[in-house]
N, C-alpha and C positions, 0 to 999 in steps of 0.2 A: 398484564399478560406475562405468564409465566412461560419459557418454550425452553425442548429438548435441544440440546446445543452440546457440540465436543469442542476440545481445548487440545489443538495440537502442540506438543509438548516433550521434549527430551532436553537432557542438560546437554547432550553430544550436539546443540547448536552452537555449543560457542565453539566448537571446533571449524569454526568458518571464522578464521582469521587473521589476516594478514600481515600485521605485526602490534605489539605494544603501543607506537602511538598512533597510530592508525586513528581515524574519527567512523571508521564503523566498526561497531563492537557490540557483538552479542549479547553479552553481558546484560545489557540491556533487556535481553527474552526475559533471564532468570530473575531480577531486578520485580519484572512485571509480574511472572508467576509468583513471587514473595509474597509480592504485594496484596494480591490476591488471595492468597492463601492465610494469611495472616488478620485478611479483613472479613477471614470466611465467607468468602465469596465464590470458591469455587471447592469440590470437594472430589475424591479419588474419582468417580465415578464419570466425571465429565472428559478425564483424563485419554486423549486417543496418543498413543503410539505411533510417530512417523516410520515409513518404510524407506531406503534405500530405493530410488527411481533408477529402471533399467536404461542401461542404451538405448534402444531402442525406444525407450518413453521421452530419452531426453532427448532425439534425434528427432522427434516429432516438429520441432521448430531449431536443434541445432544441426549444422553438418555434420557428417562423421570425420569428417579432418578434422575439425571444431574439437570435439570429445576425444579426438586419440591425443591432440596438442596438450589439452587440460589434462589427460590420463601422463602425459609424460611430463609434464610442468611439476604433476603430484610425486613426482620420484626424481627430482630433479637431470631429467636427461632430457628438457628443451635449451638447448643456445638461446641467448639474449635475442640473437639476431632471428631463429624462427617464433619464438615468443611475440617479439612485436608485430608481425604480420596478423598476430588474433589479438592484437591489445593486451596482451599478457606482459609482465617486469613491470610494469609500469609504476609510477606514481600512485596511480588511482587503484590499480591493480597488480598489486605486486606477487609475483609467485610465490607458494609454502606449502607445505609437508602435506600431503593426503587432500589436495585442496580439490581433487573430481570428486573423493569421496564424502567431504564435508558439503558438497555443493549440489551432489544427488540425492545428501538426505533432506535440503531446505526445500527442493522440488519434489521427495516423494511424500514432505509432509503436506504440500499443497494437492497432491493427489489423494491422499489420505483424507484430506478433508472435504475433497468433491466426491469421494465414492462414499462417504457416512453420510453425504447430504444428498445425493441424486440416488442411493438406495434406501431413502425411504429412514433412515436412523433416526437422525439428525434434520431438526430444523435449519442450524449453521452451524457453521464450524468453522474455528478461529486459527491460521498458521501465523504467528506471530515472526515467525524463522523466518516466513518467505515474502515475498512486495519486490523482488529483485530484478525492477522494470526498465533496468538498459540493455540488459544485453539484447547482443545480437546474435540472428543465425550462424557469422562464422567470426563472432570479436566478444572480448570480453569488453567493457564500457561502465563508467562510474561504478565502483565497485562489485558490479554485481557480473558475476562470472554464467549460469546458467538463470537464463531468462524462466523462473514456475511460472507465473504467473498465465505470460504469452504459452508453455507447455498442456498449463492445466485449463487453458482454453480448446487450443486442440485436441488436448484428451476428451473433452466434452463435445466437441464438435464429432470425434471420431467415433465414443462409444454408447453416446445416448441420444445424437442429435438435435439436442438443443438448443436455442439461439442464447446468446448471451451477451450483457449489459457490464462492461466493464467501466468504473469510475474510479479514478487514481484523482486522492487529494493530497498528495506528497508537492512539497514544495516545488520539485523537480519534473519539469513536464516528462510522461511516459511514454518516452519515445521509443523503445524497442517493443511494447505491445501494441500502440501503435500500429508501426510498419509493419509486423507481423500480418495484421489483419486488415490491411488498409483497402484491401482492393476485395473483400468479404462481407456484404451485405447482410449476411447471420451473424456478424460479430459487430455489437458496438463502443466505440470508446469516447469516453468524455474524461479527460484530464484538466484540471484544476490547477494552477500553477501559478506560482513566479514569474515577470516577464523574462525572456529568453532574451535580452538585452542586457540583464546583467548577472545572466545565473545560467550554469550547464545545464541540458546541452544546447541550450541555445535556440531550437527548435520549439514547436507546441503554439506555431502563432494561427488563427482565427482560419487563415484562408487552408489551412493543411484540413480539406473536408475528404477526402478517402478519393479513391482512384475505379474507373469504372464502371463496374456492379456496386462499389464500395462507395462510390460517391453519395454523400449527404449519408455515412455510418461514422465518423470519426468528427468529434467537435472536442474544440482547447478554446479554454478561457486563462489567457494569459494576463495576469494580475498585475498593477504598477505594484514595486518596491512600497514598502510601509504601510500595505494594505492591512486593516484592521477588523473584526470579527464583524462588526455590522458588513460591510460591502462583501468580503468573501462569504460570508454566508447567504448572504442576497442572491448572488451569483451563483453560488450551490445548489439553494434550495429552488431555484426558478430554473436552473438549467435540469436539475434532476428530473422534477414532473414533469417536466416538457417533454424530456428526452423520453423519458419512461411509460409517459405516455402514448407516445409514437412509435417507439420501437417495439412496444409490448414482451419483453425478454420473458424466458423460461427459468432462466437464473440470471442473478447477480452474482459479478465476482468486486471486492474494494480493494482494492490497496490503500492502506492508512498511514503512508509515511507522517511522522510525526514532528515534522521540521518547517511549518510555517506559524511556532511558538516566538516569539518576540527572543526568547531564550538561546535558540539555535543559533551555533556559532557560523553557520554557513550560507544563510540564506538572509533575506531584505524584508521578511513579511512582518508584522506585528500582533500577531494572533495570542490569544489566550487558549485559558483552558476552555473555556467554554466554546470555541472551535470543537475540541475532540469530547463533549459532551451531544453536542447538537448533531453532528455528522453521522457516528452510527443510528441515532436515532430516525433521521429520516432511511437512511438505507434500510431499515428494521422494519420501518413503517412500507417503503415500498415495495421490498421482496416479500411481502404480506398482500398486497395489493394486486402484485402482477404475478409472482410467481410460488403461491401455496407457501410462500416464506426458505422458497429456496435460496442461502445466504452465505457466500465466503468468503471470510475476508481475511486481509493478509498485513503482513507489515509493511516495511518500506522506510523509507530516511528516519530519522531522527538523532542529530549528534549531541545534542544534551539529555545526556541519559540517566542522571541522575533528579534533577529537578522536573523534565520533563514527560520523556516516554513510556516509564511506567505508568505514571497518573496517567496517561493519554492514553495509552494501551489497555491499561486494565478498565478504562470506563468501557473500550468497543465488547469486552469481555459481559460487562456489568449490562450492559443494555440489551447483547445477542439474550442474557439468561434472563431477564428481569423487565426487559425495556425500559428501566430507569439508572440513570448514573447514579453512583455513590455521592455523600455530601457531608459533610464534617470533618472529623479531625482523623488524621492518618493513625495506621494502628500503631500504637507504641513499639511495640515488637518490629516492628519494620524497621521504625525510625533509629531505633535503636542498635540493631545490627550494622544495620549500612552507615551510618552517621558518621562511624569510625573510620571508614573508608572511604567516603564522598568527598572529592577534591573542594566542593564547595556545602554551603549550609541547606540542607534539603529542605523542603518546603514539608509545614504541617497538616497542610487539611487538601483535602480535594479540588477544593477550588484556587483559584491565585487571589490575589489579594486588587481590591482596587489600587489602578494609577500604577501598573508596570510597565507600560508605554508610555514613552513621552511625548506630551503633545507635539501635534505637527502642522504646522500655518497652513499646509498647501491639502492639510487632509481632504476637505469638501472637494478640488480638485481631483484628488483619487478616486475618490468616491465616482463623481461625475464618471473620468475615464475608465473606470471599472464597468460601470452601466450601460455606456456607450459598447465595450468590449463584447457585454453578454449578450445586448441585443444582436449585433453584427454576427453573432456565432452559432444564433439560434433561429437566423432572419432565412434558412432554410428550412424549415419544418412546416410544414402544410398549415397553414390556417386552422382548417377545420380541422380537427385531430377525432380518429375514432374513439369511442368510451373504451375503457380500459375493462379490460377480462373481469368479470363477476367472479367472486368470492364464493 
């Protein structure tokens, strides 16, 4: 299956930066589009142009004190002392030059990619820039300063009314999309995660099932530490149909953080690539199912950016246009460019190599309480589930 798809795209994403050694870095976008480019995989024509998101579009889920703090953080006349009130100077989140304006193009590329997909363009559409799934209404939180994702649900809730099916497999439970829509029965979210026991923010545990009218729309599958491709994918693919089933969505939106690779310096999971082979894939397959293949997906973590995130990124790419992942040896030209500058030895072909995880005694354990986790998290969903929308 071949499908029309756009590639949201500008080099002005790595201007979302906040200093040299920082572990989130853009760099990373460009990295991916090489990648791609180099393995002709994508061509001018897929190419969409992100917009600059108005205030008023990012006000849709931030305050307007939120947006004037970031608007004066970006020209440095916040004090330390009213900075920390939004989560801004921080560690996580350190102030720099132009930083509303870098942060309203990673959200207008996610709106950019929901108006070429819910006007009929585009099958899906890919913001690599955006997955920026902590923030909050009035704080900035693990590096992500303006929350697209939780924006470009709103957008959709406000200009098309559609319901919509969000699924964050980022190592990091998605707590500020989430909360956003916790207590909103037309929005659903299922995060995928690390347990919150030994990884920010700590939250994303079983019983967090939404509030209200929201109750039984929000499900987290919190992963033990050293979870490896068989169980996390177990868990993915059983909670996806289930949920998707149930909820019957009009769109799908994903965030792909790319940081439960064995690789990632900051997380406990043990994933390969073939994690981010198999993931787009079902999401391809069920915005095809449920929703005319309406599909948008986004980025999100990943701090090894050279061994990993491109290969991981550019298959979600490879599968929106192809439905199949790439398989062989990287393009020499890639390898070649970057090699010079990759702090460590990049990896050749698409796939990883057997035996990059080290075994682990208590795996079948994991395994076990991974299963136990999924059932307890989906042990709310009706039995009987309605058949899903006809194609």
């Amino acid at each position: 299956m071949s499908c029309h798809a756009a590639f949201v795209y500008s080099e002005d994403f790595t201007t979302y930066k906040f200093r040299d050694d920082h572990p989130f870095n853009q760099l990373r976008v460009k990295l991916t589009y090489e990648l791609l480019v180099d393995a002709q995989a994508i061509e001018p024509h897929h190419l969409l142009s992100p917009r600059q998101a108005s205030d008023e579009e990012i006000q849709l889920i931030h305050h307007p004190k939120y947006v004037d703090a970031v608007k004066k953080a970006s020209k440095q006349l916040l004090t330390e002392e009213q900075a920390y009130e939004f989560g801004l100077g921080t560690e996580d989140t350190p102030m720099f030059q132009n930083m509303h304006e870098a942060s309203a193009l990673l959200v207008g590329g996610s709106l950019s990619a929901v108006d070429a997909v819910l006007s009929g363009k585009v099958k899906h559409a890919l913001n690599l820039g955006g997955g920026l799934h902590h923030g909050f209404e009035r704080k900035a939180s693990g590096f992500c300063i303006y929350n697209d994702g939780a924006i470009a649900i709103e957008y959709i809730r406000k200009h098309y009314g559609y319901k919509v099916l969000y699924v964050d497999t980022d190592a990091h439970h998605g707590d500020g999309v989430q909360w956003a829509f916790y207590d909103d029965p037309n929005v659903c979210t299922l995060s995928i995660h690390e347990t919150g026991r030994y990884l920010f923010p700590g939250t994303g545990q079983v019983s967090e099932r939404g509030l209200k009218e929201g109750y039984g729309y929000s499900y987290n599958i919190p992963l033990d530490a050293f979870t490896e491709d068989e169980s996390f994918l177990q868990a993915y693919e059983t909670a996806l149909e289930e949920i998707a089933s149930y909820f019957q969505p009009d769109v799908i939106i994903t965030q792909n953080g790319a940081d439960a690779h064995v690789y990632d310096p900051l997380t406990h999971l043990c994933g390969t690539m073939k994690l981010y082979e198999e993931i787009p894939k079902l999401a391809h397959s069920i915005a095809h199912r449920y929703c005319e293949g309406r599909w948008i997906a986004l980025g999100g973590g990943g701090y090894d950016i050279w061994r990993v995130v491109p290969r991981a990124w550019a298959q979600i790419w490879n599968v929106m246009a192809t439905n199949h992942p790439m398989e062989g040896r990287l393009p020499e030209q890639w390898l070649a460019k970057w090699s010079a500058q990759s702090p460590v030895s990049l990896p050749v072909s698409w796939q990883d190599p057997e035996g990059i995880c080290k075994p682990i005694p208590r795996q079948a354990e994991i395994n076990e309480k991974n299963n136990k986790v999924l059932h307890k998290a989906l042990e709310t969903i009706p039995k009987h589930i309605a058949p899903h929308k006809s194609l």
